[in-house]
C-alpha positions as CSV (number, residue, x, y, z in Angstrom):
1,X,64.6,30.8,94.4
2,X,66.8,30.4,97.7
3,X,64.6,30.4,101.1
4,X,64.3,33.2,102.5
5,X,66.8,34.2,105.2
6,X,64.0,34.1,107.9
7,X,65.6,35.5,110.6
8,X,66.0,38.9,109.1
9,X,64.6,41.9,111.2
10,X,62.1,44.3,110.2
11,X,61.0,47.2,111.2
12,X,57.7,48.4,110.3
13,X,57.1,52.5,110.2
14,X,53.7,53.4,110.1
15,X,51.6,56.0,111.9
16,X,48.6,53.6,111.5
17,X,48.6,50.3,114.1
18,X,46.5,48.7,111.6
19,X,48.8,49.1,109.0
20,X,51.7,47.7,110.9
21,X,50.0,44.9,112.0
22,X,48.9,44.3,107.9
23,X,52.4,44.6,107.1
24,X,53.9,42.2,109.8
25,X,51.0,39.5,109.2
26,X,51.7,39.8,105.9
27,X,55.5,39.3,106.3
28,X,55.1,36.3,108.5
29,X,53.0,34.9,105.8
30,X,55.8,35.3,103.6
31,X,58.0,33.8,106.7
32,X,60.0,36.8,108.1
33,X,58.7,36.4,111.9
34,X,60.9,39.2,113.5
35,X,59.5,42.0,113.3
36,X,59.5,45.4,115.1
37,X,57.2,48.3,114.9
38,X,57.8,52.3,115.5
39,X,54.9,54.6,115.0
40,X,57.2,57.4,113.2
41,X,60.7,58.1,111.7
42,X,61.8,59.8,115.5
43,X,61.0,56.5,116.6
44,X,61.8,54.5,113.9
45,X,65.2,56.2,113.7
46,X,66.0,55.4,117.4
47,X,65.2,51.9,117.4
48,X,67.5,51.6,114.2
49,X,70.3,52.9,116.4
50,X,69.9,50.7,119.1
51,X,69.6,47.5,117.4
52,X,70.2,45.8,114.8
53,X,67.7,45.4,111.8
54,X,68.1,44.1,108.5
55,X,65.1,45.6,106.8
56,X,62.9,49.0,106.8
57,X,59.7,49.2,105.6
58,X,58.2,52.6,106.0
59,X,55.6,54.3,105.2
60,X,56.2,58.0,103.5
61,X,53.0,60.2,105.2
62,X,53.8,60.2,109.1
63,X,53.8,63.2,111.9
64,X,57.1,63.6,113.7
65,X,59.7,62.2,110.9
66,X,57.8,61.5,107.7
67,X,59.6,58.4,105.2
68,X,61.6,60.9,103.4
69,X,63.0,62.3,106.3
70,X,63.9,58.8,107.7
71,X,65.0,57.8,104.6
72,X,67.6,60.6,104.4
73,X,68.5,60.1,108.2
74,X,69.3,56.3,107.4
75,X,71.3,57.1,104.4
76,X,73.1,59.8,106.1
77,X,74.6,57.4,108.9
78,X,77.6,55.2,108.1
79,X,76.4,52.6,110.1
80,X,72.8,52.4,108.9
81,X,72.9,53.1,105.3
82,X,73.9,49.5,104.1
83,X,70.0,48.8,105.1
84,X,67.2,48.6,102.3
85,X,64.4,50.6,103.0
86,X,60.9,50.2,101.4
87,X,58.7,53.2,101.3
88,X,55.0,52.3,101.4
89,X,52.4,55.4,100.5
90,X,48.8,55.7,99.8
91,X,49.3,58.0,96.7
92,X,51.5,56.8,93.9
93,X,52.5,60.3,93.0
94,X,55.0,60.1,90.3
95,X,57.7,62.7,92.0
96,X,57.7,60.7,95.1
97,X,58.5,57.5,93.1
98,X,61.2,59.2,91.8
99,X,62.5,60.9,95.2
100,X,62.3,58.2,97.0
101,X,64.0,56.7,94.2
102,X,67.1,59.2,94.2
103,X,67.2,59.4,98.1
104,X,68.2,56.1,97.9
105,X,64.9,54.1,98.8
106,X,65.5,50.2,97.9
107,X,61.9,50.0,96.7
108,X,58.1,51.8,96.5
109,X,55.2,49.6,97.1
110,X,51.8,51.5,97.0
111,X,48.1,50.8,99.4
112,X,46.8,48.6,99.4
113,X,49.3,45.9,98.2
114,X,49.1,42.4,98.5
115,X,51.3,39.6,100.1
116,X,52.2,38.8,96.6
117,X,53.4,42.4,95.3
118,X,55.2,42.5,99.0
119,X,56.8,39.1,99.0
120,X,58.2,40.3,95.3
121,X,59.3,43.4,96.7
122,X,61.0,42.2,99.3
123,X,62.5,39.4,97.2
124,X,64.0,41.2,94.2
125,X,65.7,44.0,96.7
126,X,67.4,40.5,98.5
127,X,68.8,39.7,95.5
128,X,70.1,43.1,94.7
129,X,71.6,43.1,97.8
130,X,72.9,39.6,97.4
131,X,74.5,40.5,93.7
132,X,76.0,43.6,95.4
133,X,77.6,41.8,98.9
């Protein structure tokens, strides 16, 4: 397994602080240190436009823009849709797996995860990504 390109951004879309700061703890762990945080897809969405990230990890329930609706925005735009997004959600519904599936979500990860499940994650959509490059 090839080191991880640690210099990759993130951004982290969660309506919860304390979920972004599990999520960004947990990627340093892993060894992505750049990191970004938006508190909804509006946000989120903004910040995408403005700079340059390499990495979305979002959560689907949020006021304002929900993960969906970022998802779609991201996917939509020419110059944002090369980036993987990974929808995080408290309920493993089966017809979100499979919409976030079809809107063109890189991965689903469900709460509470681990560093483990996120570090594999995170991994296996790198090397779909590299394989597709």
């Amino acid at each position: 397994m090839s080191t991880p390109p640690t210099d990759m951004k993130f951004l982290i879309v969660d309506d919860f602080s304390t979920m972004r700061r599990i999520v960004r703890g947990l990627l340093k762990e892993i060894g992505y240190n750049n990191a970004e945080e938006a508190e909804d897809g509006a946000v989120a969405l903004n910040m995408l436009k403005n700079a340059k990230f390499d990495f979305v990890v979002s959560d689907i329930n949020m006021p304002n823009m929900n993960g969906f609706e970022l998802l779609a925005a991201v996917k939509k735009d020419e110059g944002l849709k090369h980036i993987p997004v990974l929808m995080v959600t408290a309920e493993a519904r089966k017809e979100d797996i499979v919409r976030a599936a079809q809107d063109g979500a890189a991965g689903y990860i469900v709460k509470p995860f681990t560093k483990a499940t996120l570090e594999e994650k995170v991994q296996k959509i790198m090397q779909k990504l590299m394989a597709a490059a």
